[in-house]
N, CA, C and O atoms as a GROMACS GRO file, in nm:
protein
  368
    1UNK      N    1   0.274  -0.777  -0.120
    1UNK     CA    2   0.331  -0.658  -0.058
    1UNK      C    3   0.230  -0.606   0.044
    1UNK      O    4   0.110  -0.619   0.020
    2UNK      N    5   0.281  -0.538   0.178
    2UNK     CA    6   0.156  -0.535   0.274
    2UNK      C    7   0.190  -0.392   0.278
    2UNK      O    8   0.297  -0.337   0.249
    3UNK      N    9   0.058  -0.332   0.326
    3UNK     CA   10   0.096  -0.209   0.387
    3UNK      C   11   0.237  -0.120   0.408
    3UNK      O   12   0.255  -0.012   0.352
    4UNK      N   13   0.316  -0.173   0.480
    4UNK     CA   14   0.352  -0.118   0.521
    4UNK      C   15   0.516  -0.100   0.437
    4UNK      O   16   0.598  -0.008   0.445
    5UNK      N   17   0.518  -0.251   0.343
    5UNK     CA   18   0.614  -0.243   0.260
    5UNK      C   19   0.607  -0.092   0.117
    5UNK      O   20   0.692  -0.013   0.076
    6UNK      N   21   0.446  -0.119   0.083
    6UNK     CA   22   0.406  -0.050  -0.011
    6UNK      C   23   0.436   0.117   0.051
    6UNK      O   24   0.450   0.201  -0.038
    7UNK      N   25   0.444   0.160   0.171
    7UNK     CA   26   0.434   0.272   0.207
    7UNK      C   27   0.614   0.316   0.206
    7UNK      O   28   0.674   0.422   0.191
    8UNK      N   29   0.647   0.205   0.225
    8UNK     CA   30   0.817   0.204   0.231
    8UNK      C   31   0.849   0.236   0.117
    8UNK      O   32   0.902   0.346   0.099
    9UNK      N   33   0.826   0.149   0.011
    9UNK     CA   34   0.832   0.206  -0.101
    9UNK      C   35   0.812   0.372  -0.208
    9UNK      O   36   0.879   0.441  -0.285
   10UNK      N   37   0.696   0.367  -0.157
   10UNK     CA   38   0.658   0.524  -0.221
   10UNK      C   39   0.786   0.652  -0.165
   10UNK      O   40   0.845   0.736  -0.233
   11UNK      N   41   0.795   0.624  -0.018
   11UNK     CA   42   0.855   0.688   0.030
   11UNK      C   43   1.056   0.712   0.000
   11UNK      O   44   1.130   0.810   0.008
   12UNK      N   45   1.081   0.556  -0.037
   12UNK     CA   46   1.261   0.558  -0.073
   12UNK      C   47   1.248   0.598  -0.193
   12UNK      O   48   1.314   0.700  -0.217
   13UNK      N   49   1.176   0.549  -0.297
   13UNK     CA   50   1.207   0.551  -0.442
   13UNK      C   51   1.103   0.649  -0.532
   13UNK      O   52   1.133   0.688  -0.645
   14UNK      N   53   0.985   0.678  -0.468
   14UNK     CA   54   0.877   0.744  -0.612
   14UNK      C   55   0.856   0.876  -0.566
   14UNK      O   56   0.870   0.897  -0.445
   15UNK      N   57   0.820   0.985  -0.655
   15UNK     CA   58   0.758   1.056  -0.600
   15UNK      C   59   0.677   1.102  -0.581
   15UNK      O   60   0.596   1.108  -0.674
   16UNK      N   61   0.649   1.151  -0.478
   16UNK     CA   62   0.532   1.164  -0.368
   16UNK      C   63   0.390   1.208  -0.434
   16UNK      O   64   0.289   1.143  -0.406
   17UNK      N   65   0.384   1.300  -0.507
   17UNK     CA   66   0.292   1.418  -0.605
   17UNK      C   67   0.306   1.320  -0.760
   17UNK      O   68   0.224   1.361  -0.843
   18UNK      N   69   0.360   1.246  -0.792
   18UNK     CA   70   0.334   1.173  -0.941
   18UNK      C   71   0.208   1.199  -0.961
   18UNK      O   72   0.132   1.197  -0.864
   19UNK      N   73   0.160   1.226  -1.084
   19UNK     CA   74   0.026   1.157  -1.109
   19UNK      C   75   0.002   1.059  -1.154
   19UNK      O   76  -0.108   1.013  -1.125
   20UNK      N   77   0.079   0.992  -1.231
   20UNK     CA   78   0.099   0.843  -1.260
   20UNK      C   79   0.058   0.744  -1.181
   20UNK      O   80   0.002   0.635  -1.191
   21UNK      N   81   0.122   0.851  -1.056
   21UNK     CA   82   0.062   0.713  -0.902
   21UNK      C   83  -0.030   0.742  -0.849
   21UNK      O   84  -0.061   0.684  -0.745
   22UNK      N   85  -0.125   0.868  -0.911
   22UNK     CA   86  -0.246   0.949  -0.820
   22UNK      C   87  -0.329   0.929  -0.920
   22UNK      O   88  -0.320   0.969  -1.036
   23UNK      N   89  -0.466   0.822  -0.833
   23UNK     CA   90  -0.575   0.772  -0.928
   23UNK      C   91  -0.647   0.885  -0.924
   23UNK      O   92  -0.710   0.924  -1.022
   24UNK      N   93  -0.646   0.951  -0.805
   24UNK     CA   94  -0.754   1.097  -0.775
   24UNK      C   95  -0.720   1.154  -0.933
   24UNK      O   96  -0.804   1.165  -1.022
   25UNK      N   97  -0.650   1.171  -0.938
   25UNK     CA   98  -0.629   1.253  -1.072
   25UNK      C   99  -0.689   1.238  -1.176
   25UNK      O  100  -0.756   1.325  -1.231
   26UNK      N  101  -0.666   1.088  -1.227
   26UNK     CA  102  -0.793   1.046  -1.328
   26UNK      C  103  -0.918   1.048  -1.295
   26UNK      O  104  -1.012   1.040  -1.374
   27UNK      N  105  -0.924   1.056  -1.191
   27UNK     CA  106  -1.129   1.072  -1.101
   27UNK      C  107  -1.136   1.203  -1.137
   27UNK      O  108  -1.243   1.229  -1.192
   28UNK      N  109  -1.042   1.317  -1.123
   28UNK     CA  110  -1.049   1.448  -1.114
   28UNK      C  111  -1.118   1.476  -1.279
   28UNK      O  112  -1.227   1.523  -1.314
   29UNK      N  113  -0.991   1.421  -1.362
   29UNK     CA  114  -1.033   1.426  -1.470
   29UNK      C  115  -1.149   1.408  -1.583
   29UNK      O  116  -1.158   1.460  -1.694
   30UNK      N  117  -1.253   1.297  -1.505
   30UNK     CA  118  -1.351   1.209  -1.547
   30UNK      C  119  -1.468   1.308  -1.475
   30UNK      O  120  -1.582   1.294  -1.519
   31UNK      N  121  -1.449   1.396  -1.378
   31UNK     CA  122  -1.577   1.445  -1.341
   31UNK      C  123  -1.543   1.597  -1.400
   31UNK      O  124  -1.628   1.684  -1.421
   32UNK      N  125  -1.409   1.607  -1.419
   32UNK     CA  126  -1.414   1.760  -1.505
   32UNK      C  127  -1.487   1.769  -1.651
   32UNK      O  128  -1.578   1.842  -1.691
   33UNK      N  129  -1.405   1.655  -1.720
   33UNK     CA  130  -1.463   1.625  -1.845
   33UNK      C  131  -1.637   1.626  -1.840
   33UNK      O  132  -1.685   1.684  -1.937
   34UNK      N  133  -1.698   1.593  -1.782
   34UNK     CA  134  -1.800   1.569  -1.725
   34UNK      C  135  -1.914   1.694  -1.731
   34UNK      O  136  -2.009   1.736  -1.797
   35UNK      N  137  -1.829   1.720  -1.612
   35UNK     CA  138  -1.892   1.928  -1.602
   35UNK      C  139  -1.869   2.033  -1.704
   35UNK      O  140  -1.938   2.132  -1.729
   36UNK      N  141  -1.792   2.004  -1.741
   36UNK     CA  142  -1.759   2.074  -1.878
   36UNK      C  143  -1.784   2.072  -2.011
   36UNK      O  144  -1.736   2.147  -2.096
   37UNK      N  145  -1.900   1.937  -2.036
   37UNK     CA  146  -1.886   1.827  -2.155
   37UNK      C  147  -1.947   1.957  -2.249
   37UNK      O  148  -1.981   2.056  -2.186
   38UNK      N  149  -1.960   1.958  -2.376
   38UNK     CA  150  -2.030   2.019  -2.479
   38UNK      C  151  -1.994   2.219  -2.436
   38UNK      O  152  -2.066   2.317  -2.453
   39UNK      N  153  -1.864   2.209  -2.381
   39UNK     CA  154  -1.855   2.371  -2.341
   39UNK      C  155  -1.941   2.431  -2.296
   39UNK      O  156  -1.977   2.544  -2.332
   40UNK      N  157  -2.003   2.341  -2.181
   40UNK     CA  158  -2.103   2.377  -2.050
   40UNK      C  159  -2.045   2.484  -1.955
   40UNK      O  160  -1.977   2.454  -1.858
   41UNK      N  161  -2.086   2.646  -1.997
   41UNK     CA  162  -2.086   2.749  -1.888
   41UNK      C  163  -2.193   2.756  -1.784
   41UNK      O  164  -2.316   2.755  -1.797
   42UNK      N  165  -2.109   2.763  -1.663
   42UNK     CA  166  -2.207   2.838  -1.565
   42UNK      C  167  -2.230   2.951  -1.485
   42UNK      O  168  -2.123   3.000  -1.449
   43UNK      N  169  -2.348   3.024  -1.433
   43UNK     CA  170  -2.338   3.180  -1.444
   43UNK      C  171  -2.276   3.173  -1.359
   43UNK      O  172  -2.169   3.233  -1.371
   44UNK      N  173  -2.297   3.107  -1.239
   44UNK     CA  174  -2.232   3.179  -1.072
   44UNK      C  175  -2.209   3.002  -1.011
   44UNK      O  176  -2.256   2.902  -1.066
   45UNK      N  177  -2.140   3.006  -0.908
   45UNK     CA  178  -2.108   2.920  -0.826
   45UNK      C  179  -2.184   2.812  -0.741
   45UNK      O  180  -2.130   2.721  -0.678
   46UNK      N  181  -2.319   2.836  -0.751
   46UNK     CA  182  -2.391   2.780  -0.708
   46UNK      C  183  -2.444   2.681  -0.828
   46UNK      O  184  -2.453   2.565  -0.788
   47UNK      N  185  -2.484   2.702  -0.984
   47UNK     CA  186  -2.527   2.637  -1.063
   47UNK      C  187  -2.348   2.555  -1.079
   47UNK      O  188  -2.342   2.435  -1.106
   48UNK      N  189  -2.241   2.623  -1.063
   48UNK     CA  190  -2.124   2.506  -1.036
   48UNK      C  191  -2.123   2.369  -0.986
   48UNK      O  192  -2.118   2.250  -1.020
   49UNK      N  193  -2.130   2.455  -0.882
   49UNK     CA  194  -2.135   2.314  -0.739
   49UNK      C  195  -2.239   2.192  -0.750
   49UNK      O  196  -2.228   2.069  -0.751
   50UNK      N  197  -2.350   2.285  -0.757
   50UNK     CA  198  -2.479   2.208  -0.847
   50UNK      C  199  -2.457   2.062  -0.989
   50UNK      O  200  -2.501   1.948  -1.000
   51UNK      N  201  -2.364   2.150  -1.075
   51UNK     CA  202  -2.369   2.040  -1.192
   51UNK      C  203  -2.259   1.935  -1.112
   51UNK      O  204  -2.279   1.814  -1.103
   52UNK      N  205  -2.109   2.022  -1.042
   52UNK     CA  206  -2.014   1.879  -0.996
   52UNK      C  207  -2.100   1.755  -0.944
   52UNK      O  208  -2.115   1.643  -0.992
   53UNK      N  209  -2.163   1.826  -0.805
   53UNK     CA  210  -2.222   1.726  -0.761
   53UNK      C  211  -2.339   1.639  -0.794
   53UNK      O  212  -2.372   1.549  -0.717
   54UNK      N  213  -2.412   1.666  -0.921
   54UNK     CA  214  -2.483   1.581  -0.958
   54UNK      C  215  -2.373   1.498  -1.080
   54UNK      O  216  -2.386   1.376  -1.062
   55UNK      N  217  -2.280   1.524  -1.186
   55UNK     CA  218  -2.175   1.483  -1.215
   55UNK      C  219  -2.120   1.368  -1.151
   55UNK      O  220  -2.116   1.261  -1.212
   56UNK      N  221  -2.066   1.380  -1.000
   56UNK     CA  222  -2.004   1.283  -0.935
   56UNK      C  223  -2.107   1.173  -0.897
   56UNK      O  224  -2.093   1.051  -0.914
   57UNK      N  225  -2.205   1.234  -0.847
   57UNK     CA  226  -2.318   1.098  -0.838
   57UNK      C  227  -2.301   0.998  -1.008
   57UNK      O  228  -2.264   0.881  -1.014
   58UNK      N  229  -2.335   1.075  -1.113
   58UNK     CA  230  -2.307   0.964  -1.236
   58UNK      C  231  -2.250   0.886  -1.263
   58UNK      O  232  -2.278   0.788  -1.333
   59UNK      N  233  -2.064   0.946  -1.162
   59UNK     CA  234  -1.959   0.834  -1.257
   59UNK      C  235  -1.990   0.705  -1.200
   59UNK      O  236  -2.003   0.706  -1.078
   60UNK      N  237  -2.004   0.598  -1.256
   60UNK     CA  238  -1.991   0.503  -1.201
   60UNK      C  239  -1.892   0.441  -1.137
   60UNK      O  240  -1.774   0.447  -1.169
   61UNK      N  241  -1.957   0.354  -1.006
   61UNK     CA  242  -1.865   0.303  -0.895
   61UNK      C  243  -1.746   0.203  -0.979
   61UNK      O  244  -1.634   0.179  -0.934
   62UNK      N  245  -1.800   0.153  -1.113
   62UNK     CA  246  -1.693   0.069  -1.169
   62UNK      C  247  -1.588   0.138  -1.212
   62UNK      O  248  -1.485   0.088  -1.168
   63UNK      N  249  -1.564   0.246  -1.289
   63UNK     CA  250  -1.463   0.333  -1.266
   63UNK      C  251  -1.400   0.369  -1.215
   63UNK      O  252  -1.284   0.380  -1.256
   64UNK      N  253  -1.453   0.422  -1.056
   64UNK     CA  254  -1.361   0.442  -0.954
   64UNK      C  255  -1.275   0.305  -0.927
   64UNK      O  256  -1.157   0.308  -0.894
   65UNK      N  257  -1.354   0.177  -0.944
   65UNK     CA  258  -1.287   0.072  -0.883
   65UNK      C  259  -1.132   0.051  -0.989
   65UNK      O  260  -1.012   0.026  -0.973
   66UNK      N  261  -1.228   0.081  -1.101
   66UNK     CA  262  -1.080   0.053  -1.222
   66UNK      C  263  -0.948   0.124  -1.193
   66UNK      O  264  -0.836   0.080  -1.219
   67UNK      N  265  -0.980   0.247  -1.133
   67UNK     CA  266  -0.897   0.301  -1.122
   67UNK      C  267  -0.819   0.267  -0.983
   67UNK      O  268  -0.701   0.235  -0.998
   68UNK      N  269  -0.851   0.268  -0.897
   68UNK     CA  270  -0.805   0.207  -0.778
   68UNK      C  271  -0.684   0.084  -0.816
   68UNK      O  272  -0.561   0.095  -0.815
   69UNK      N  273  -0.775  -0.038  -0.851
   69UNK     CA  274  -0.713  -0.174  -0.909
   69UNK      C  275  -0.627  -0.105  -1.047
   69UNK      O  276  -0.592  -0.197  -1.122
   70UNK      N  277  -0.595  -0.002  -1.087
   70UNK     CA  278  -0.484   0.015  -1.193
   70UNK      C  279  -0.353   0.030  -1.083
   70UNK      O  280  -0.241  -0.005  -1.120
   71UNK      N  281  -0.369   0.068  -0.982
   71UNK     CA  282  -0.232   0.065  -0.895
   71UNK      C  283  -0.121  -0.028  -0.901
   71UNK      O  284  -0.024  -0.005  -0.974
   72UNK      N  285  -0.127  -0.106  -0.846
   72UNK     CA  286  -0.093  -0.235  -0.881
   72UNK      C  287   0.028  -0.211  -1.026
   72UNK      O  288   0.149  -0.194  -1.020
   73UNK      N  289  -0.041  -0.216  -1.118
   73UNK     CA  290   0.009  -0.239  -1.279
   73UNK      C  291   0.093  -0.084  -1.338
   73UNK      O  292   0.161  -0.085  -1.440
   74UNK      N  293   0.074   0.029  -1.260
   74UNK     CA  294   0.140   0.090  -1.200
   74UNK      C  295   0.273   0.203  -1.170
   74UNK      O  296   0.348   0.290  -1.213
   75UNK      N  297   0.225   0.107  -1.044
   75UNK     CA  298   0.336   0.082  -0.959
   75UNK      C  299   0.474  -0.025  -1.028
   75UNK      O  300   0.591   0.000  -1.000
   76UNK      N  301   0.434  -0.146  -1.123
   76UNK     CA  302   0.492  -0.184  -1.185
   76UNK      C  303   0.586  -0.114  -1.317
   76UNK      O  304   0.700  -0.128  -1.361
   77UNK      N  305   0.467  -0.032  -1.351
   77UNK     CA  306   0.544   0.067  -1.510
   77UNK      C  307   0.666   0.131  -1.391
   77UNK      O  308   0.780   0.085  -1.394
   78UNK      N  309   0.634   0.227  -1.301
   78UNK     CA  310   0.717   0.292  -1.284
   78UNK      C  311   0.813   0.283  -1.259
   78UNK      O  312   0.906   0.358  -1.287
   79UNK      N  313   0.811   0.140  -1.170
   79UNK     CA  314   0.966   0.098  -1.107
   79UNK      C  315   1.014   0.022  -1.232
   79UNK      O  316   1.136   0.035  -1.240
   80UNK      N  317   0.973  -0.038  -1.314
   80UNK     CA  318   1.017  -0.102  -1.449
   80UNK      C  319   1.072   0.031  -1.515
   80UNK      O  320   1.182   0.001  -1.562
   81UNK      N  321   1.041   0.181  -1.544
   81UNK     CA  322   1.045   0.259  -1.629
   81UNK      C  323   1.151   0.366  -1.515
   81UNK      O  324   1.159   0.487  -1.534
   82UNK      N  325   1.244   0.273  -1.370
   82UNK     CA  326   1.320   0.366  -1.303
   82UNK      C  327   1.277   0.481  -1.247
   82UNK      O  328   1.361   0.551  -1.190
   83UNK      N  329   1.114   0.532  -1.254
   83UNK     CA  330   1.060   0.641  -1.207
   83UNK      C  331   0.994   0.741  -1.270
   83UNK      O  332   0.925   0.833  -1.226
   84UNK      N  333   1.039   0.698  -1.423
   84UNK     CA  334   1.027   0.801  -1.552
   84UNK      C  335   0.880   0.783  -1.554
   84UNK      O  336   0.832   0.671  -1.535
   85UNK      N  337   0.799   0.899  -1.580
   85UNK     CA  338   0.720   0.922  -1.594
   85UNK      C  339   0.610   0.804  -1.706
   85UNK      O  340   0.650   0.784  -1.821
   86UNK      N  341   0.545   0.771  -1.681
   86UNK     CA  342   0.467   0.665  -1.733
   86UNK      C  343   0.277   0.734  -1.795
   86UNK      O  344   0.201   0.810  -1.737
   87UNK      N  345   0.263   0.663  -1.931
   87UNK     CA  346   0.143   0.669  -1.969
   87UNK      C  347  -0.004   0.572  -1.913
   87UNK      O  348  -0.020   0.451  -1.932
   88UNK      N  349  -0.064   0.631  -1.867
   88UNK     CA  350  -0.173   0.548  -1.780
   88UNK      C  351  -0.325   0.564  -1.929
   88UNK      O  352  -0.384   0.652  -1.991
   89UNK      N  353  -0.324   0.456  -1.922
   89UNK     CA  354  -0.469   0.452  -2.029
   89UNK      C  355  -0.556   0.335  -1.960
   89UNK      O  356  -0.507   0.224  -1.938
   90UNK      N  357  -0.705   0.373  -1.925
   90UNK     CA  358  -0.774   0.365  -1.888
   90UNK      C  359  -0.899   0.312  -2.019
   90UNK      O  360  -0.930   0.374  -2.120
   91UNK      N  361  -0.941   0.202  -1.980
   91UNK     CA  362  -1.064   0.208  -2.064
   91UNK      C  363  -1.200   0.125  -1.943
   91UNK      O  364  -1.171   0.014  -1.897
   92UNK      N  365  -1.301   0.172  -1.915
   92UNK     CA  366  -1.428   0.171  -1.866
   92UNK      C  367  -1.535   0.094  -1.944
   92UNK      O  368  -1.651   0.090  -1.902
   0.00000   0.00000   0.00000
């Protein structure tokens, strides 16, 4: 499937905002869990920004890749499952 089929696609049949089809989401999730781990408060916005971004430096690049390369398999649940919302499990 090239480009431009895959873009055809998203656009006739899925929708747009899924998270099913949005890896950001599980990235989102993996650096929240992250910042938050052990019910980690912070006073002000600056010790925030501070923990995300040392956080995101940690996750590893193999993760992001996993998640990327889960597309694919997918894109398959969903159109197999007619659009219905699909369970994505991830293991790193």
């Amino acid at each position: 499937m090239n480009a431009n089929a895959y873009q055809e696609l998203l656009e006739e049949s899925l929708l747009p905002l899924s998270p099913d089809l949005n890896p950001k989401e599980n990235a989102w999730g993996l650096l929240s869990r992250a910042v938050n781990a052990n019910g980690q408060q912070y006073n002000n916005i600056v010790e925030l920004k501070a923990a995300i971004i040392s956080k995101w430096e940690e996750i590893e690049q193999n993760q992001l890749k996993t998640l990327v390369n889960s597309m694919p398999n997918r894109l398959f649940k969903v159109i197999h499952k007619q659009g219905k919302f699909i369970v994505v499990l991830l293991t790193f």
